[in-house]
mmCIF entry with sequence, helices, sheets and N, C-alpha, C, O atoms, coordinates in Angstrom:
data_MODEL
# 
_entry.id   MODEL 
# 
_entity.id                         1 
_entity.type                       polymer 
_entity.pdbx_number_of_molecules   1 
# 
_entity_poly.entity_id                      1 
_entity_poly.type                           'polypeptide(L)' 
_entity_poly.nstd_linkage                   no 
_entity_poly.nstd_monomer                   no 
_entity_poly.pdbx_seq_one_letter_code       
;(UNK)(UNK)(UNK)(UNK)(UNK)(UNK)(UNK)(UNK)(UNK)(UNK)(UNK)(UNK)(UNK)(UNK)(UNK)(UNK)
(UNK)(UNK)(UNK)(UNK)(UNK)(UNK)(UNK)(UNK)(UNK)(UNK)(UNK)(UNK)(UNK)(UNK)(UNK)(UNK)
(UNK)(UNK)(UNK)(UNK)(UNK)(UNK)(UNK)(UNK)(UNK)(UNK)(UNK)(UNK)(UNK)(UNK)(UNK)(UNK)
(UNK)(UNK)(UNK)(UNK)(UNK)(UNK)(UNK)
;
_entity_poly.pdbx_seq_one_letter_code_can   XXXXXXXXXXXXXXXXXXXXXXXXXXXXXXXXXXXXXXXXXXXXXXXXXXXXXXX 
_entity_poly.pdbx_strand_id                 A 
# 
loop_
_entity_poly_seq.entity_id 
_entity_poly_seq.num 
_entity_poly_seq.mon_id 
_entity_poly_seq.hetero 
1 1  UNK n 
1 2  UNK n 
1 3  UNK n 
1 4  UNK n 
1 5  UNK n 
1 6  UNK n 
1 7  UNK n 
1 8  UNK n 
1 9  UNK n 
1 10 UNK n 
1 11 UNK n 
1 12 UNK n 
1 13 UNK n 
1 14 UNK n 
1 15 UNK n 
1 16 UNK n 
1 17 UNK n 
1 18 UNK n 
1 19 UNK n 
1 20 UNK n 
1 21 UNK n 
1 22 UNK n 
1 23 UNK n 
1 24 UNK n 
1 25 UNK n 
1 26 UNK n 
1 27 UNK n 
1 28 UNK n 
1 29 UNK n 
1 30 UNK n 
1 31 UNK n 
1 32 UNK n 
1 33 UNK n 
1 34 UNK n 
1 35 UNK n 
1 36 UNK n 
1 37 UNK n 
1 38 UNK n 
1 39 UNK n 
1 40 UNK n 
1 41 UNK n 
1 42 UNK n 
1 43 UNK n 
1 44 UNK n 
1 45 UNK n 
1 46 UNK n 
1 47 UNK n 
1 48 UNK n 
1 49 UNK n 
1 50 UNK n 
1 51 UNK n 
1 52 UNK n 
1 53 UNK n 
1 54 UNK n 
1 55 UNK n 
# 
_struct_asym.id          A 
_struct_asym.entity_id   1 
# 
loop_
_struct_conf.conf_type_id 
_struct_conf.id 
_struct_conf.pdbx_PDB_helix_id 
_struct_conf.beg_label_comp_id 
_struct_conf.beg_label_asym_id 
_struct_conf.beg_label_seq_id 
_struct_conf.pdbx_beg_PDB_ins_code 
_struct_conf.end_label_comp_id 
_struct_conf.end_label_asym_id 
_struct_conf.end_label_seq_id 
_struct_conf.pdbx_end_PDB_ins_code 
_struct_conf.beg_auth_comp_id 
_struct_conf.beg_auth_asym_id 
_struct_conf.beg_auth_seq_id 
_struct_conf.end_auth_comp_id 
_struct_conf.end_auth_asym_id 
_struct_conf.end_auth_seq_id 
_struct_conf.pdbx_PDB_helix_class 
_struct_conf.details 
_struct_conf.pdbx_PDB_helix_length 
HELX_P HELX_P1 AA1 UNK A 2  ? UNK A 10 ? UNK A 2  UNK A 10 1 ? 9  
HELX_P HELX_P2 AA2 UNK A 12 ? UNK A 51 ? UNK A 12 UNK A 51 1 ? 40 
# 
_struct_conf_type.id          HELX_P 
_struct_conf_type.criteria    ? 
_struct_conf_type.reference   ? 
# 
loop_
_atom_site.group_PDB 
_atom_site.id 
_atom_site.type_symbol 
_atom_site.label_atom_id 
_atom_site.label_alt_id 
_atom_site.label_comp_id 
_atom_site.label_asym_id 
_atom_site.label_entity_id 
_atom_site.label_seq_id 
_atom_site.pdbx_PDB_ins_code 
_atom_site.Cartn_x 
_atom_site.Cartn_y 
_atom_site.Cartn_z 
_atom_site.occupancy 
_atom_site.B_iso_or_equiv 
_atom_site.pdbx_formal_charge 
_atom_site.auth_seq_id 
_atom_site.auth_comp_id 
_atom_site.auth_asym_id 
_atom_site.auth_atom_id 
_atom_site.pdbx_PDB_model_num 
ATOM 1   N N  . UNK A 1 1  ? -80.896 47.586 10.454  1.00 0.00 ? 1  UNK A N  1 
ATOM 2   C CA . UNK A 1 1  ? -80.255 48.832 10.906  1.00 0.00 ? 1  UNK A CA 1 
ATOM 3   C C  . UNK A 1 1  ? -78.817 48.551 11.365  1.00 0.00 ? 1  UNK A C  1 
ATOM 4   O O  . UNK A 1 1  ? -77.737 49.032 11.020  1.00 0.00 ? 1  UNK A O  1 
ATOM 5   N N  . UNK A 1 2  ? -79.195 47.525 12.343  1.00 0.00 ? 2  UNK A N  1 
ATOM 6   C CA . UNK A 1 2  ? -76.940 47.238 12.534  1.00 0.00 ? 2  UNK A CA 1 
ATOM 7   C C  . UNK A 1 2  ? -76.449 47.132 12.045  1.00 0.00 ? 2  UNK A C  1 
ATOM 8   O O  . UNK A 1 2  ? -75.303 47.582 12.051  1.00 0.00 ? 2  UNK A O  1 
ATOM 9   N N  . UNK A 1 3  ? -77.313 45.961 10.675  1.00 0.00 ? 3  UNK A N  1 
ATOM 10  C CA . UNK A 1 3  ? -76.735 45.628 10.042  1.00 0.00 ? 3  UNK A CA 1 
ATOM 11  C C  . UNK A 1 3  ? -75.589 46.809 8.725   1.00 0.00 ? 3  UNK A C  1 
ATOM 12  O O  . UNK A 1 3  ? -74.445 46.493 8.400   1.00 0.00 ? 3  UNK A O  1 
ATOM 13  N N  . UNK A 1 4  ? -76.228 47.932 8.279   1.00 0.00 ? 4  UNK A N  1 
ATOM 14  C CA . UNK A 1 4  ? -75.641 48.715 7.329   1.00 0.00 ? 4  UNK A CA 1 
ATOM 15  C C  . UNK A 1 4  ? -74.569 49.557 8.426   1.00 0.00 ? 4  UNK A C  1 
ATOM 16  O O  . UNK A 1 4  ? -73.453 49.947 8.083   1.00 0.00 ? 4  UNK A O  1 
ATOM 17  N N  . UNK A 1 5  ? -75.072 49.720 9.616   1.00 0.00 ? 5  UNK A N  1 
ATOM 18  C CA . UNK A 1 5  ? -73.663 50.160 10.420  1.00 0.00 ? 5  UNK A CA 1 
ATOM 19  C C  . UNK A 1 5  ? -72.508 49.864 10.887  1.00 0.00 ? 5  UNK A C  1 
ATOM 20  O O  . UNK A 1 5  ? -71.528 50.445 11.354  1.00 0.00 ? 5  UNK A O  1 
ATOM 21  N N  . UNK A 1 6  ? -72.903 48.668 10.618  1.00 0.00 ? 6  UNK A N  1 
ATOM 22  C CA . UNK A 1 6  ? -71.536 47.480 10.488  1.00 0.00 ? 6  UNK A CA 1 
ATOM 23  C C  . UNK A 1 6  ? -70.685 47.531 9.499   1.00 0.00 ? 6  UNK A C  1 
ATOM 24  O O  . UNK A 1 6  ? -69.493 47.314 9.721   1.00 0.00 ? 6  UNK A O  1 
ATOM 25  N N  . UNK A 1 7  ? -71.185 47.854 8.111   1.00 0.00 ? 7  UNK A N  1 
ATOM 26  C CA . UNK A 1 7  ? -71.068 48.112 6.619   1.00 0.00 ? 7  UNK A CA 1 
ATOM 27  C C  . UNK A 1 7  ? -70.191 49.231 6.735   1.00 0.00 ? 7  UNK A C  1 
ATOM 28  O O  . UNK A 1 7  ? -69.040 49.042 6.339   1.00 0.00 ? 7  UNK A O  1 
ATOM 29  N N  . UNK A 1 8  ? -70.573 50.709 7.335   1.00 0.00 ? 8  UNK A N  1 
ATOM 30  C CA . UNK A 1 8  ? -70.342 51.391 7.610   1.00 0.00 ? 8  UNK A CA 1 
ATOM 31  C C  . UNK A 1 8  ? -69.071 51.779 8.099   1.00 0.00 ? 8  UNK A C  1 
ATOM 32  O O  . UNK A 1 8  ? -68.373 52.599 7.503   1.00 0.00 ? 8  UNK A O  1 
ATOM 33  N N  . UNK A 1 9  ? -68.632 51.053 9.494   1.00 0.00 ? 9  UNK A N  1 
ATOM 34  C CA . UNK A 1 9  ? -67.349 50.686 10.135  1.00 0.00 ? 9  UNK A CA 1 
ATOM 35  C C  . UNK A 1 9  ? -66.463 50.074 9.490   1.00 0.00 ? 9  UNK A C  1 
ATOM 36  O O  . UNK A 1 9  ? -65.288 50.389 9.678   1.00 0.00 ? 9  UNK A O  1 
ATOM 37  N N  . UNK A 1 10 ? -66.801 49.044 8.566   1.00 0.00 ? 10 UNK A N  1 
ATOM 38  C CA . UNK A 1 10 ? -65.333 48.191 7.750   1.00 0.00 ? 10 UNK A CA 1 
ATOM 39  C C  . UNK A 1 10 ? -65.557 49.003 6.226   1.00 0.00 ? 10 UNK A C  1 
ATOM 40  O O  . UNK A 1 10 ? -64.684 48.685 5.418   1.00 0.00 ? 10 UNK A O  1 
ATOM 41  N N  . UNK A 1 11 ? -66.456 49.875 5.762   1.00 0.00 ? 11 UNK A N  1 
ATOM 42  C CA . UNK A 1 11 ? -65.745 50.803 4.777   1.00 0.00 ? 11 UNK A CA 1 
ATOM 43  C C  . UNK A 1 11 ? -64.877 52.208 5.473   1.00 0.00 ? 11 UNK A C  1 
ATOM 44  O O  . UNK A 1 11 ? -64.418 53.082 4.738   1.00 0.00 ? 11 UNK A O  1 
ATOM 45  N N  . UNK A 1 12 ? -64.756 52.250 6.837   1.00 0.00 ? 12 UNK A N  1 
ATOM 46  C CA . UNK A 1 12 ? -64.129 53.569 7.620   1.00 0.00 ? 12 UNK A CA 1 
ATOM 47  C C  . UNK A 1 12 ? -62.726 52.398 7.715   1.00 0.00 ? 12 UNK A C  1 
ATOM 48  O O  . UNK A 1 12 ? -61.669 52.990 7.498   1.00 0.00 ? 12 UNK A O  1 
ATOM 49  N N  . UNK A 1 13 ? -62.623 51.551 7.870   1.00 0.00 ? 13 UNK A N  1 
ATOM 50  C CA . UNK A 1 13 ? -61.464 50.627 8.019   1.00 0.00 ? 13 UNK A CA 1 
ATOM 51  C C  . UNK A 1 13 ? -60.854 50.678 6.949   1.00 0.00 ? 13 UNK A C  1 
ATOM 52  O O  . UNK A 1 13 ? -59.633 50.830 6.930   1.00 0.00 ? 13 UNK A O  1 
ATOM 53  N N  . UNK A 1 14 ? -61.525 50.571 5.936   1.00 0.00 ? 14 UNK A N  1 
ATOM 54  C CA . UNK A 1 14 ? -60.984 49.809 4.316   1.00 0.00 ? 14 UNK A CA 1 
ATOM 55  C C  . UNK A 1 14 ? -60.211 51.809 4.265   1.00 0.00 ? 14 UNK A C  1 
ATOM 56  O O  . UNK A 1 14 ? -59.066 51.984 4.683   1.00 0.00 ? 14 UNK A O  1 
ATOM 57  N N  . UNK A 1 15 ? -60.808 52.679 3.878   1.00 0.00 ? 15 UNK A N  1 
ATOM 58  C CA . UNK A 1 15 ? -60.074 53.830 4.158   1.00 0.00 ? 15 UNK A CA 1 
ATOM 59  C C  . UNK A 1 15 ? -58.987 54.185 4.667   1.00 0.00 ? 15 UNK A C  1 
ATOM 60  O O  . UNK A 1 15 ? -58.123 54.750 3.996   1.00 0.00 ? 15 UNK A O  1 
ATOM 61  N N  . UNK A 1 16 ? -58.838 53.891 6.046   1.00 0.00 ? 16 UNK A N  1 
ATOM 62  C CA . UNK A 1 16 ? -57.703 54.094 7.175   1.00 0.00 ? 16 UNK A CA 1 
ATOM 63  C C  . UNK A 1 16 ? -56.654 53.027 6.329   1.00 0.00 ? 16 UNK A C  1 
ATOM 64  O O  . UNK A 1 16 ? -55.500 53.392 6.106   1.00 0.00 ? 16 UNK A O  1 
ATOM 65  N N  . UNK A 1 17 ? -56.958 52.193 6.048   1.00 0.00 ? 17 UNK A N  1 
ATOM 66  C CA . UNK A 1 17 ? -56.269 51.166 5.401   1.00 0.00 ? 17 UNK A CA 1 
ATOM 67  C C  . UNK A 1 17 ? -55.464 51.390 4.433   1.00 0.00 ? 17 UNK A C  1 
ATOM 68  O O  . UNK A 1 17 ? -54.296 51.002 4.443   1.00 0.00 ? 17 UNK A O  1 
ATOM 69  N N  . UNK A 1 18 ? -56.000 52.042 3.488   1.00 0.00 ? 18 UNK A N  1 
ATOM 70  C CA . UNK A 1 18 ? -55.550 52.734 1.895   1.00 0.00 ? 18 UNK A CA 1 
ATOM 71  C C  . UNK A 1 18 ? -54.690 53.839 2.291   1.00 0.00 ? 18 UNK A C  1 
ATOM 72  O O  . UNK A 1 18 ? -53.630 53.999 1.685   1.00 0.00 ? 18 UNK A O  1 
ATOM 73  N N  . UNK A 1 19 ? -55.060 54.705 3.339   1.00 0.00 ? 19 UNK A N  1 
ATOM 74  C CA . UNK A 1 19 ? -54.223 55.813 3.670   1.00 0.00 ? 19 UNK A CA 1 
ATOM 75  C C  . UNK A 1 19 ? -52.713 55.079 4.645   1.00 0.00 ? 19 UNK A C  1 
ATOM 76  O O  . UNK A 1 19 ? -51.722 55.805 4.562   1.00 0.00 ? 19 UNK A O  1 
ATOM 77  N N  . UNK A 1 20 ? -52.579 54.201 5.218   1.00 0.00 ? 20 UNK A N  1 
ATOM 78  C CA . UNK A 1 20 ? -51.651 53.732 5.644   1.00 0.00 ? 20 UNK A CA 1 
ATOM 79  C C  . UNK A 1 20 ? -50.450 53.520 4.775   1.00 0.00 ? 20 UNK A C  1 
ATOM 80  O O  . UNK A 1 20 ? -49.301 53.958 4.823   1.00 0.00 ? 20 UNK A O  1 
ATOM 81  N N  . UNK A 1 21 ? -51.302 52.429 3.685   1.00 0.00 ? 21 UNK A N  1 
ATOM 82  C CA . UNK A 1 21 ? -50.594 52.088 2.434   1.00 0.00 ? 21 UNK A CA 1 
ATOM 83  C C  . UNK A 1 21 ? -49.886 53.180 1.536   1.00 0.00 ? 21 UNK A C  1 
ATOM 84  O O  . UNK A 1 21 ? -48.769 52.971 1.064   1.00 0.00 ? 21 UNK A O  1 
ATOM 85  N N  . UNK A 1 22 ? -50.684 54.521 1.288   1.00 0.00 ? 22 UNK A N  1 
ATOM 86  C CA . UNK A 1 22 ? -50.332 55.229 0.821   1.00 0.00 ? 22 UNK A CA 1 
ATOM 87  C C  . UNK A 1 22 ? -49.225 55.915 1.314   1.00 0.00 ? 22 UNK A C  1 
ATOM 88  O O  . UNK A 1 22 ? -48.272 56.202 0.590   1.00 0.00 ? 22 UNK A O  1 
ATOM 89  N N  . UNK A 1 23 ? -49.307 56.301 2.930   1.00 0.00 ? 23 UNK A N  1 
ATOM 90  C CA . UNK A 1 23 ? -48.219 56.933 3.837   1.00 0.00 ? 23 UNK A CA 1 
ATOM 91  C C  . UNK A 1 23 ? -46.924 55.940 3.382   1.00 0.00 ? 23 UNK A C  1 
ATOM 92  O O  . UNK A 1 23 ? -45.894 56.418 2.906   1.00 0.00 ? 23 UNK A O  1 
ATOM 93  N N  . UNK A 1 24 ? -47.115 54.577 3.584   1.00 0.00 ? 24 UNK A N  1 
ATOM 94  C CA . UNK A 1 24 ? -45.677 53.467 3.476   1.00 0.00 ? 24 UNK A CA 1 
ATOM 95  C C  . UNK A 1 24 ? -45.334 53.733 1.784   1.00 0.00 ? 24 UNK A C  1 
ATOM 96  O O  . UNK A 1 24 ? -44.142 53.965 1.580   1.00 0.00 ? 24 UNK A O  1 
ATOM 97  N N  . UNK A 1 25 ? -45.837 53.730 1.087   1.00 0.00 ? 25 UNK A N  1 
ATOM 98  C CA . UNK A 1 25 ? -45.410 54.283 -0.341  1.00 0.00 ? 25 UNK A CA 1 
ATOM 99  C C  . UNK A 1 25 ? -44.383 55.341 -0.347  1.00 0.00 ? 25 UNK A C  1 
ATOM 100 O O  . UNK A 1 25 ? -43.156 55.409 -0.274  1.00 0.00 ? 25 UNK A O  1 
ATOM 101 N N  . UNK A 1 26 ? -45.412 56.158 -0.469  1.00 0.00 ? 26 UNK A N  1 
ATOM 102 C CA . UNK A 1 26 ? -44.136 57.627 0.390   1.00 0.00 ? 26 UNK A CA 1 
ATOM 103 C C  . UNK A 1 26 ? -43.097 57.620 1.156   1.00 0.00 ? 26 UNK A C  1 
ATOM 104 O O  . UNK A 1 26 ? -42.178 58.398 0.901   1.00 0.00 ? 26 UNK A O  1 
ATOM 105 N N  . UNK A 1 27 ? -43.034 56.921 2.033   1.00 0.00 ? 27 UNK A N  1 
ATOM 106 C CA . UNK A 1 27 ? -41.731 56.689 2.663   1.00 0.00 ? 27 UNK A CA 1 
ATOM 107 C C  . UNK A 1 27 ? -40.973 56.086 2.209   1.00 0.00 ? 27 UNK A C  1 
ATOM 108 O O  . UNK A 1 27 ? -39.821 56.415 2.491   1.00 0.00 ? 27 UNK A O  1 
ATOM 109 N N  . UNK A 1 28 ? -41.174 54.760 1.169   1.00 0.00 ? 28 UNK A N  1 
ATOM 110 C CA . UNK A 1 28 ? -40.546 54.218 0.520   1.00 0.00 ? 28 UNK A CA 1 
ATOM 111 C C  . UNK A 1 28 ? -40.080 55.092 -0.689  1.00 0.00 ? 28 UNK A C  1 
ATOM 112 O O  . UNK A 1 28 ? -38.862 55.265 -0.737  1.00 0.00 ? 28 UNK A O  1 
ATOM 113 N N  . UNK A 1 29 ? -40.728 55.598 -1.546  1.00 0.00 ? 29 UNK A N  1 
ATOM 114 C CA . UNK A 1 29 ? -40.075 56.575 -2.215  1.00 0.00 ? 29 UNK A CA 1 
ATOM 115 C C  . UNK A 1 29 ? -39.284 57.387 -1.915  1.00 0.00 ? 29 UNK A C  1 
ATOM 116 O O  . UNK A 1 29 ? -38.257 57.490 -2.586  1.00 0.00 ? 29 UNK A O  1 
ATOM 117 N N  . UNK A 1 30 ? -39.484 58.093 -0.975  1.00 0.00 ? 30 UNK A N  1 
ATOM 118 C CA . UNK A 1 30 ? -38.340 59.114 -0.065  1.00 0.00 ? 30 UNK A CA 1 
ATOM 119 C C  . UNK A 1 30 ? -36.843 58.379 0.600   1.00 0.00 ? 30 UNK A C  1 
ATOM 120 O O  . UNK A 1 30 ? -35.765 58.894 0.302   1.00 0.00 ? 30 UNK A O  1 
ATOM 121 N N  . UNK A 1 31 ? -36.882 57.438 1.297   1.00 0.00 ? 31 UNK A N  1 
ATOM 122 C CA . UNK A 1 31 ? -35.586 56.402 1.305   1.00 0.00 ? 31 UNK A CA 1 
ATOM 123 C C  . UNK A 1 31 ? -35.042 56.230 -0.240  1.00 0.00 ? 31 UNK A C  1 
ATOM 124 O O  . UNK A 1 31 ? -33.940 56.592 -0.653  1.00 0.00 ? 31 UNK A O  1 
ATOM 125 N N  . UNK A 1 32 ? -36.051 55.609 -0.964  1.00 0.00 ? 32 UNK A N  1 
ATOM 126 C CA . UNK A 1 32 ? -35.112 55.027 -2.353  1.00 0.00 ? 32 UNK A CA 1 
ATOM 127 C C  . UNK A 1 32 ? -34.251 56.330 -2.681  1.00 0.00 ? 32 UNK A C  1 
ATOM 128 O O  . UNK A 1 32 ? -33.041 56.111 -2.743  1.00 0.00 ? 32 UNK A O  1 
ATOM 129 N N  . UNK A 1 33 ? -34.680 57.721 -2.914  1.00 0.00 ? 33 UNK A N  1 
ATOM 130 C CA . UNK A 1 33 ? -34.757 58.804 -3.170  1.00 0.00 ? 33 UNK A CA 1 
ATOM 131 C C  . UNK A 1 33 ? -33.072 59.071 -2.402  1.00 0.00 ? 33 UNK A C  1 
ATOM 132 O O  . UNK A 1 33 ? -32.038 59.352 -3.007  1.00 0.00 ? 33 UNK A O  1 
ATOM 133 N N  . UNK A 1 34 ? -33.210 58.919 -1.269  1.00 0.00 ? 34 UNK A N  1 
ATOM 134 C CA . UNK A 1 34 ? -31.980 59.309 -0.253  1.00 0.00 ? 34 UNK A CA 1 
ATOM 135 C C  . UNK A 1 34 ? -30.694 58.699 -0.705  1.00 0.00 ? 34 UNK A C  1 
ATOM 136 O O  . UNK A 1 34 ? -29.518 59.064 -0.697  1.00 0.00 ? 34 UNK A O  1 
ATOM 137 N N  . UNK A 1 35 ? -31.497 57.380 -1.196  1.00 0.00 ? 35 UNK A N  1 
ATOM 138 C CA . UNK A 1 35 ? -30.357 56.107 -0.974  1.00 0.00 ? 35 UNK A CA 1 
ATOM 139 C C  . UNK A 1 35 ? -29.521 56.361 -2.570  1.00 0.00 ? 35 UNK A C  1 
ATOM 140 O O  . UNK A 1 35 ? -28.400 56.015 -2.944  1.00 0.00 ? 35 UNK A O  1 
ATOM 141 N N  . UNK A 1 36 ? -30.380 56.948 -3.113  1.00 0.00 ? 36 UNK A N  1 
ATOM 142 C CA . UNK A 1 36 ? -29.646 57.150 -4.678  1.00 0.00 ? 36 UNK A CA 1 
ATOM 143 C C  . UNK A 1 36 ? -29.219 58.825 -4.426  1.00 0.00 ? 36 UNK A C  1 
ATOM 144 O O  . UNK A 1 36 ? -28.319 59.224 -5.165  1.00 0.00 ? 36 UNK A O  1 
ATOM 145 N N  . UNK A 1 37 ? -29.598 59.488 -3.778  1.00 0.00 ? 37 UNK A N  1 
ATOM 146 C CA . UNK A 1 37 ? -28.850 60.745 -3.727  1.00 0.00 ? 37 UNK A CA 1 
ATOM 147 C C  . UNK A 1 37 ? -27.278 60.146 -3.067  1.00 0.00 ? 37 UNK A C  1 
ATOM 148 O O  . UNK A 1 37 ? -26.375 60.128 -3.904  1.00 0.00 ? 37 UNK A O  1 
ATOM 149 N N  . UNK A 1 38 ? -26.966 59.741 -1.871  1.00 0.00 ? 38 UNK A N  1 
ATOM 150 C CA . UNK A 1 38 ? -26.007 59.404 -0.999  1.00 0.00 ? 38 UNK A CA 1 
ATOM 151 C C  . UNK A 1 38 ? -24.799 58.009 -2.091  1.00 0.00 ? 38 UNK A C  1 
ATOM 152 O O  . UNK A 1 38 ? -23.572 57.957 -2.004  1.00 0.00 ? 38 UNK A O  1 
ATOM 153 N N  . UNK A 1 39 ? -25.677 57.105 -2.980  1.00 0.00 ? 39 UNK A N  1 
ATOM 154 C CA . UNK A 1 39 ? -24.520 56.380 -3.996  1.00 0.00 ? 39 UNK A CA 1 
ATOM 155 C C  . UNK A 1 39 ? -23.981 57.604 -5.374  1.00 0.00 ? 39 UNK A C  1 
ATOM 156 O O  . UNK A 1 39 ? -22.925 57.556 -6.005  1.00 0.00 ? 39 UNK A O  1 
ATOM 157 N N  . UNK A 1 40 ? -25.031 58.553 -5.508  1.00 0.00 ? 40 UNK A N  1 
ATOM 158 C CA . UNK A 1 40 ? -24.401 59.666 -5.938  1.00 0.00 ? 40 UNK A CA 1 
ATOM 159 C C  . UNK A 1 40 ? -22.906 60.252 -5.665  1.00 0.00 ? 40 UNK A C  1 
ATOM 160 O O  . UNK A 1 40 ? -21.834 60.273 -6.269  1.00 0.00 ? 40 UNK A O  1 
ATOM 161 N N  . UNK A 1 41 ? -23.440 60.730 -4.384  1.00 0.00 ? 41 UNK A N  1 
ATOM 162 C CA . UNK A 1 41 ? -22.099 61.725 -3.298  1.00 0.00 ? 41 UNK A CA 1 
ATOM 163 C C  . UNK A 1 41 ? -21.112 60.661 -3.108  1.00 0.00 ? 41 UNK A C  1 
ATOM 164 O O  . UNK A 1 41 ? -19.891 60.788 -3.018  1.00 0.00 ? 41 UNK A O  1 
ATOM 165 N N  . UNK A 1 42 ? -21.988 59.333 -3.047  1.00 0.00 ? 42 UNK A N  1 
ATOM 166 C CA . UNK A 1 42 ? -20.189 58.495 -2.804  1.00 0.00 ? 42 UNK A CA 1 
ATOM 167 C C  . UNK A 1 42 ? -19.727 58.242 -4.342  1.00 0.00 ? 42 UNK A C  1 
ATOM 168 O O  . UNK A 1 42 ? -18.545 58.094 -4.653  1.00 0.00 ? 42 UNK A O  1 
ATOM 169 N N  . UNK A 1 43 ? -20.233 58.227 -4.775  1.00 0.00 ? 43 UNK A N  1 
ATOM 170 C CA . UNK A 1 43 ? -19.538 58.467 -6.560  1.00 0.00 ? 43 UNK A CA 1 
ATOM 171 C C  . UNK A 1 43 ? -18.881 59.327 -7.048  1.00 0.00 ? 43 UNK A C  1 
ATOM 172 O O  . UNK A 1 43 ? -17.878 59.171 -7.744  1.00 0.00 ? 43 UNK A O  1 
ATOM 173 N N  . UNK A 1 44 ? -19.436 60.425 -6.697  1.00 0.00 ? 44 UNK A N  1 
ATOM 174 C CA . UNK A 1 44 ? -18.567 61.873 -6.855  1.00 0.00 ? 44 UNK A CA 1 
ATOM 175 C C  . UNK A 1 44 ? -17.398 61.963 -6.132  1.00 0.00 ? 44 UNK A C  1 
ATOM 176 O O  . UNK A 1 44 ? -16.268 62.121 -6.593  1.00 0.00 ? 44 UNK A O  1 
ATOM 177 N N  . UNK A 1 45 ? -17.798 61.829 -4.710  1.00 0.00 ? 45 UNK A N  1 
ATOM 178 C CA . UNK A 1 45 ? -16.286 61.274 -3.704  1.00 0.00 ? 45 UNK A CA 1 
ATOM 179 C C  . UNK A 1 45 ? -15.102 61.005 -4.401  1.00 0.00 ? 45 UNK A C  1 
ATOM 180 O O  . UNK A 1 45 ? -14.101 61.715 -4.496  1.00 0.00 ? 45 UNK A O  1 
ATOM 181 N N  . UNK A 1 46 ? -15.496 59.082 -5.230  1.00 0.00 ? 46 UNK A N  1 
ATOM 182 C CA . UNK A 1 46 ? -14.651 58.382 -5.329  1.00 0.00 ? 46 UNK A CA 1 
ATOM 183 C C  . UNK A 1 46 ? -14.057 59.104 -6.910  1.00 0.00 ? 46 UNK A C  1 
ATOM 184 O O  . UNK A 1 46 ? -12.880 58.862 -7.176  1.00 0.00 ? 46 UNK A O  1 
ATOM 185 N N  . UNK A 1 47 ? -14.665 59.755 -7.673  1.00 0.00 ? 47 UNK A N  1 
ATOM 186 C CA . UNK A 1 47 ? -13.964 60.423 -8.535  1.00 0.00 ? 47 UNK A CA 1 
ATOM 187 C C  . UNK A 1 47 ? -13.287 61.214 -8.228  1.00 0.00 ? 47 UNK A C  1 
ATOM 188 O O  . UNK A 1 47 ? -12.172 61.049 -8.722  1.00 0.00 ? 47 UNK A O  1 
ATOM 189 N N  . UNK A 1 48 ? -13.388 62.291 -7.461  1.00 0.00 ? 48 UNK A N  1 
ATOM 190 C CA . UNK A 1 48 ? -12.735 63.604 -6.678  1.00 0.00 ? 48 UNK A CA 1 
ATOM 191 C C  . UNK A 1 48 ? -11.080 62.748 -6.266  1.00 0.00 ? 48 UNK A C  1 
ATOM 192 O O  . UNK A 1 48 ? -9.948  63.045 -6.646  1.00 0.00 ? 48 UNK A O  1 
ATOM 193 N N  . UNK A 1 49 ? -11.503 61.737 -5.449  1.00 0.00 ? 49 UNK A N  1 
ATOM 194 C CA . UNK A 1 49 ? -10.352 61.005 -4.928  1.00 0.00 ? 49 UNK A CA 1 
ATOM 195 C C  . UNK A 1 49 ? -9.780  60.301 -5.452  1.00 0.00 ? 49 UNK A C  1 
ATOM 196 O O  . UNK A 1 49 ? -8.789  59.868 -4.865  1.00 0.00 ? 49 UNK A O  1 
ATOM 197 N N  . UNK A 1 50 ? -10.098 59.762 -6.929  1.00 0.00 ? 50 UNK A N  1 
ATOM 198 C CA . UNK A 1 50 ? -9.366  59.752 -8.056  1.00 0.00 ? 50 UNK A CA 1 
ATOM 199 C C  . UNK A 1 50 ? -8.445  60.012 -9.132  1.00 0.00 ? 50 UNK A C  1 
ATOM 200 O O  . UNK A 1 50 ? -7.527  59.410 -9.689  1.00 0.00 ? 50 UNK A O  1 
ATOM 201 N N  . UNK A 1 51 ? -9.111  61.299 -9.236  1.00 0.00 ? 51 UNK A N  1 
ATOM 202 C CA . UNK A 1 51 ? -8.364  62.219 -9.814  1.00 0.00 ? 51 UNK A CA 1 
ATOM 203 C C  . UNK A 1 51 ? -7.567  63.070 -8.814  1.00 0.00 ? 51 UNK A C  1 
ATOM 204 O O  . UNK A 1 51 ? -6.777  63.845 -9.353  1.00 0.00 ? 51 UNK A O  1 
ATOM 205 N N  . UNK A 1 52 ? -7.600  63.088 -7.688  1.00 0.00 ? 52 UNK A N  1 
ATOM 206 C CA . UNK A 1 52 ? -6.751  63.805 -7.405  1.00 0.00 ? 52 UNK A CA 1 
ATOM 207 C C  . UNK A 1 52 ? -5.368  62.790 -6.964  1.00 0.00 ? 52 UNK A C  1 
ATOM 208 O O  . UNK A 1 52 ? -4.343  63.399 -6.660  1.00 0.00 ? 52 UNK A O  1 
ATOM 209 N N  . UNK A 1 53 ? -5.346  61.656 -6.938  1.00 0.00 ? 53 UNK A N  1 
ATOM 210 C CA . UNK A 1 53 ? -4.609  60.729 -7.009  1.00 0.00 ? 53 UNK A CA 1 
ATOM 211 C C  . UNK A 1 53 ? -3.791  59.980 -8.313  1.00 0.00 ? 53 UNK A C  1 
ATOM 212 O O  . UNK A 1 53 ? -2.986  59.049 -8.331  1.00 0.00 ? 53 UNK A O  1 
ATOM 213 N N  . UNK A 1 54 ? -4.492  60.989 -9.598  1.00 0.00 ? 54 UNK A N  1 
ATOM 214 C CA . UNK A 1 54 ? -3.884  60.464 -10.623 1.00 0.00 ? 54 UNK A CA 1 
ATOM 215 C C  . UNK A 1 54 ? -3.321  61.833 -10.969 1.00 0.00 ? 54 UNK A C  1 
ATOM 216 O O  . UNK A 1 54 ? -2.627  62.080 -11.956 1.00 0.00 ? 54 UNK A O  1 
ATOM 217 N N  . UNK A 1 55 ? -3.729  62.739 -9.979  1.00 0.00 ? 55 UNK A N  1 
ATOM 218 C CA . UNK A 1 55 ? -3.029  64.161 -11.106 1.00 0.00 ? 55 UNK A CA 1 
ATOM 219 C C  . UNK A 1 55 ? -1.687  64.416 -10.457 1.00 0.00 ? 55 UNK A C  1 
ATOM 220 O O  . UNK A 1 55 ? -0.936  65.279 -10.912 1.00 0.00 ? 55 UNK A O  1 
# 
């Protein structure tokens, strides 16, 4: 009997576990996400400030 409730507790672990992993995924996607929107805007920037320096 303890014994499968023991079983029990480290498959409720192994769960909490996977959902952690999954949350840090997501966040990592969402940064990468930011970090390539923002080398975008500084790209556009440095063209804007380009051309208006060559016109």
């Amino acid at each position: 009997m303890r014994h499968s409730r023991h079983q029990d507790e480290e498959e409720e672990e192994e769960v909490e576990h996977q959902q952690q992993q999954q949350q840090q995924e997501e966040e990592e996607k969402r940064n990468v996400q930011e970090e390539l929107e923002q080398d975008q805007q500084r790209n556009v920037l440095r063209r804007v400030h380009d051309a208006a320096m060559w016109s």
